[in-house]
N, C-alpha and C positions, 0 to 999 in steps of 0.2 A: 371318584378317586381324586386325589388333593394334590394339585401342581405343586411343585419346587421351584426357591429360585433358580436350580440351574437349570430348569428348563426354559424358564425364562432367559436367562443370560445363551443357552444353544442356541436360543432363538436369535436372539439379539447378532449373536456374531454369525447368522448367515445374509445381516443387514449389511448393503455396503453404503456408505456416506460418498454419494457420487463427488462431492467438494476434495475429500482425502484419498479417496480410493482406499480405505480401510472400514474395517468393519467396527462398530460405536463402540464392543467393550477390547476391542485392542487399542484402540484410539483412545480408551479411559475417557471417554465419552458418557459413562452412563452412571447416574447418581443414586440414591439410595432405592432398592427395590423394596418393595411391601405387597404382601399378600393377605388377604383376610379371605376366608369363607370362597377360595377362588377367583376372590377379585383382583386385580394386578393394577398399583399406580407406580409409577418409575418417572425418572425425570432422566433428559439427556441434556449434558450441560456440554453446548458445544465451545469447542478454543479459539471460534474465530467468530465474529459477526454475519448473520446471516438471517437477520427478521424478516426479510419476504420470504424465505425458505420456511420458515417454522411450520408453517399448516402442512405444506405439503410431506414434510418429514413425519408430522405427526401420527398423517394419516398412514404412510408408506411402514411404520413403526406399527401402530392397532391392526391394519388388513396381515400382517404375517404374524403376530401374537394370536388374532384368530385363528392360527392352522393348530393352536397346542390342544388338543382334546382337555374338554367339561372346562376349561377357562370361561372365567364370568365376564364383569362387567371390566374393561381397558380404559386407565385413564393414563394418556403421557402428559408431559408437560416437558416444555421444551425452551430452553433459554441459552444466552452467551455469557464465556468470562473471559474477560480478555487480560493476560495476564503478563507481566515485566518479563524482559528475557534478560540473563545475564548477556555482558558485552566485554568490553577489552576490560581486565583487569588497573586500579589506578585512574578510570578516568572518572571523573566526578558525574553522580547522577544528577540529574533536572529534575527539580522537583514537578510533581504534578504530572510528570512525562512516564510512561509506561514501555514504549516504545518508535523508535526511531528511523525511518525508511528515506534514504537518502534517492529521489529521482535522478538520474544522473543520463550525460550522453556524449560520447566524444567529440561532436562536430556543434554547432549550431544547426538549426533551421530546419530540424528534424519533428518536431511538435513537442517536443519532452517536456516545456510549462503547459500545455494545454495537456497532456496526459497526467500530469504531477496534480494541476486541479480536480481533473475529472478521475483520478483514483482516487482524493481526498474525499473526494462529493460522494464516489459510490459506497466509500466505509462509513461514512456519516449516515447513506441513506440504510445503510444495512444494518444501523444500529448504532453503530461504534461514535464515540467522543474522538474527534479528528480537528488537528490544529494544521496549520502550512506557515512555514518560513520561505519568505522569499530569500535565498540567498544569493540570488545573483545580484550582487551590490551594483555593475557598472550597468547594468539592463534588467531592472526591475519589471515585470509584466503582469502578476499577480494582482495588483493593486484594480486595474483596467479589465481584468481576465471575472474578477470577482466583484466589480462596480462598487468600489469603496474608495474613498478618496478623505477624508477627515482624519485627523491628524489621535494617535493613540495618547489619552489621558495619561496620569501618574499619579497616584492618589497619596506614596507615601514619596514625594521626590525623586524615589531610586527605581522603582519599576515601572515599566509599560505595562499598559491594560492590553491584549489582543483585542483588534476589530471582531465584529460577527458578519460573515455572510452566505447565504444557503443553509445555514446551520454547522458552519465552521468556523474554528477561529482563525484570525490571520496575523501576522507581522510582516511590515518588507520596509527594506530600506525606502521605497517609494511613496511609504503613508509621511516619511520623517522630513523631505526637500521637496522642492517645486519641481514637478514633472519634466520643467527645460532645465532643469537645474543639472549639469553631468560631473560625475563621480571620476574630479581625476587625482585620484588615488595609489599609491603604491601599495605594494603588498601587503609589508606589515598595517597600514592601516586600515585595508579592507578585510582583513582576519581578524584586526580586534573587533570591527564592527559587526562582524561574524559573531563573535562568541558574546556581544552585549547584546544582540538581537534576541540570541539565544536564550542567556541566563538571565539576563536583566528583563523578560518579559514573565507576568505574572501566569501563564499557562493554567489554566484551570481542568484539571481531572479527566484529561488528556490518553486515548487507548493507542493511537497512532498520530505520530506526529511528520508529516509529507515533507521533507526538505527539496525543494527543489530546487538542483544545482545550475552553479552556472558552465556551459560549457568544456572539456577540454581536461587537462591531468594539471592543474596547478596549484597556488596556493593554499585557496580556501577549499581543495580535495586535502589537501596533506595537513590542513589547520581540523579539518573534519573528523579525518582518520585517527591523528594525535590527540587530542583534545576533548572529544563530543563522542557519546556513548552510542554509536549508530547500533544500530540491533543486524540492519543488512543494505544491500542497494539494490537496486531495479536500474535497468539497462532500458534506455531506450534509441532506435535503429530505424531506418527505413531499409527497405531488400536493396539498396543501390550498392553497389561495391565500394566505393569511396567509402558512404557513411557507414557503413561496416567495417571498412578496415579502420576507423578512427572508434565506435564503439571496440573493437575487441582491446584497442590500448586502453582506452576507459575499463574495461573489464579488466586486463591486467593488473589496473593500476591497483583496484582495489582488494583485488587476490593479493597482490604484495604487501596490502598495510593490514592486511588481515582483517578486513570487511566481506562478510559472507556475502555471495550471490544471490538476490530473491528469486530475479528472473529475468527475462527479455521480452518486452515489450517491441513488436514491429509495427510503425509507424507507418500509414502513407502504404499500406498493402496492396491494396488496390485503389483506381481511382473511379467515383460512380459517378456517371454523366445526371446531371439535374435536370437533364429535357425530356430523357427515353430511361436510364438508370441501367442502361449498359456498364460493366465491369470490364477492368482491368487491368494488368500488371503495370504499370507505364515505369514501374522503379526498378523492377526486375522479379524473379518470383523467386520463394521459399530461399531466399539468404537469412533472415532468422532464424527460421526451423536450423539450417545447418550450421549456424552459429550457436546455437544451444547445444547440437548435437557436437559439435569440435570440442566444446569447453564443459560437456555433462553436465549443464544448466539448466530451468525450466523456461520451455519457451509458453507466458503468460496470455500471451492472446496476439490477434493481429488486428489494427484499425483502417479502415478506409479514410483515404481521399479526401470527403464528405465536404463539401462548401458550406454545410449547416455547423460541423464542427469550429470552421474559421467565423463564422457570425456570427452564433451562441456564444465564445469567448470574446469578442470585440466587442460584443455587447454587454458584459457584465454578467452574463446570465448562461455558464457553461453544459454542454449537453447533457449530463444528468442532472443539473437543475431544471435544463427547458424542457424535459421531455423524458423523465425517467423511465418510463416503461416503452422508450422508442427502439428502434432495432441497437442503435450504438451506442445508448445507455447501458442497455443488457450486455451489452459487449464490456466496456468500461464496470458494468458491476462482476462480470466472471473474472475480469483480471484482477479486481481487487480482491474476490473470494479467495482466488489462487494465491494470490501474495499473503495475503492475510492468516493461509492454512501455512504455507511455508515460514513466517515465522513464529506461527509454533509450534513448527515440527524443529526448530532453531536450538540446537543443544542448550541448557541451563549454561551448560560451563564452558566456554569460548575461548580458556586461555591457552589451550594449547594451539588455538588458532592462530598466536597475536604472535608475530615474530616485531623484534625490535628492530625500529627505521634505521639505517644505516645508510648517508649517503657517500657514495666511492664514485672513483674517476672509469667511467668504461668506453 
């Protein structure tokens, strides 16, 4: 008896895509099917980067196409597209930019540049074309964080070249002045330096582009929000109460300019002793999780403590560079899975998101 595709595609949708929690043909996950003589090849083209995933989907795809009776010989093939997401209406696109993930975190000293690297490293390693702007002009860290320090070319006068490192590109006000050199600056000239980092750098074919911010709800947040076609932002927290009460104003802020939520990163979860590798709360426990749960957010993963995270970064050489397949690489690669699915489950059409800035006396 001669299979149909739709018994192919019932099949298909009793597969769930543990990354989306949907099944591949409601997720439009599944690309041209073809049958000959009972033979079945299909392609699943997934929306977010995920190449160490490919084999094991593969096979988790052939072992339940075997349950359809007289089915022949299964071939999948499996690949990513990572595709533009519409953003605020009016703001001008970047060229070479696809999309735009603004790391962000209300307080200082919470790890949010060492999470902002190590998300960019785990989309790279997953696949994806991944740039990072450093935008914190007054505390540049990027430069040190990714062991680059040479000064970015200009081949036609007007653009910067991005450095390469890990297999990411980079920009930061820190490649451009002498490391003691300090950035004393007012507003408006650290938002123009904002948007010439931005557009004046020649980006090359770029799937996610990591900003990561500086500190706090000010300038170059409201320069970001007006301006620069962010796609969404990623929250980052430790469980401590203070730095939570300063993340959920950063979360506010950017509900207000009408920048989507990706997620919430918690920072500093637990701490693991480096002698015996005892665990534990020392920040306080599950204030994340319920900061996601207050504001119906996705809470993206939680990171330890780790002393290897603070030397991997000081050394040029961040944790999923030193050591991708170690426990807290895996960790930093689920979060970037997760971000990564979130924006493109990101509606095309975002303008009814975008309410106009208005600033009033309260």
């Amino acid at each position: 008896m001669a299979i149909s595709e739709l018994q192919v595609q019932s099949t298909l949708r009793e597969i769930i895509d543990p990354n989306t929690g949907k099944d591949y043909v409601t997720s439009r996950e599944v690309g041209e099917i073809k049958i000959n003589s009972n033979n079945v090849s299909l392609e699943i083209v997934l929306s977010y980067p995920a190449k160490r995933l490919f084999e094991n989907i593969r096979i988790q795809i052939i072992e339940k196409l075997k349950m359809i009776p007289n089915i022949g010989e299964i071939e999948v093939k499996i690949s990513s597209r990572i595709i533009s997401r519409a953003t605020k209406p009016g703001v001008q696109h970047i060229p070479e930019v696809k999309n735009i993930i603004a790391v962000a975190s209300g307080k200082g000293g919470v790890g949010k540049s060492a999470t902002a690297v190590n998300l960019a490293l785990a989309l790279a390693y997953e696949g994806a074309s991944v740039g990072i702007l450093d935008a914190d002009i007054y505390g540049p860290s990027q430069p040190q964080m990714l062991g680059v320090s040479s000064r970015p070319e200009s081949k036609d006068g007007k653009h910067m070249e991005p450095l390469e490192a890990h297999g990411i590109q980079i920009i930061s006000i820190g490649l451009l002045v002498d490391t003691e050199t300090p950035m004393v600056w007012r507003g408006p000239m650290v938002t123009q330096a904002l948007q010439q980092l931005l557009n004046d750098t020649r980006w090359r074919d770029i799937d996610y582009l990591i900003v990561d911010m500086p500190p706090g709800t000010g300038d170059i947040q409201l320069t970001l929000a007006q301006k620069v076609p962010v796609t969404g932002a990623v929250i980052v927290t430790t469980p401590q109460d203070i730095a939570l009460l300063d993340a959920r104003k950063g979360l506010k802020m950017f509900e207000k300019v009408g920048i989507p939520i990706i997620g919430i990163v918690e920072n500093m979860s637990t701490h693991i002793c480096s002698k015996c590798g005892f665990s534990e709360h020392i920040f306080g426990e599950g204030g994340g999780a319920k900061m996601c749960k207050d504001y119906d957010v996705e809470f993206l993963g939680a990171l330890p403590l780790d002393i290897k995270i603070r030397e991997q970064t000081d050394s040029g050489t961040p944790t999923v560079a030193a050591d991708p397949e170690g426990n807290i690489a895996q960790i930093y690669r689920g979060v970037a899975r997760r971000a990564a699915v979130k924006v493109a489950e990101l509606s095309k059409d975002h303008s009814s998101l975008f309410p106009d800035i208005v600033i009033q006396n309260t």
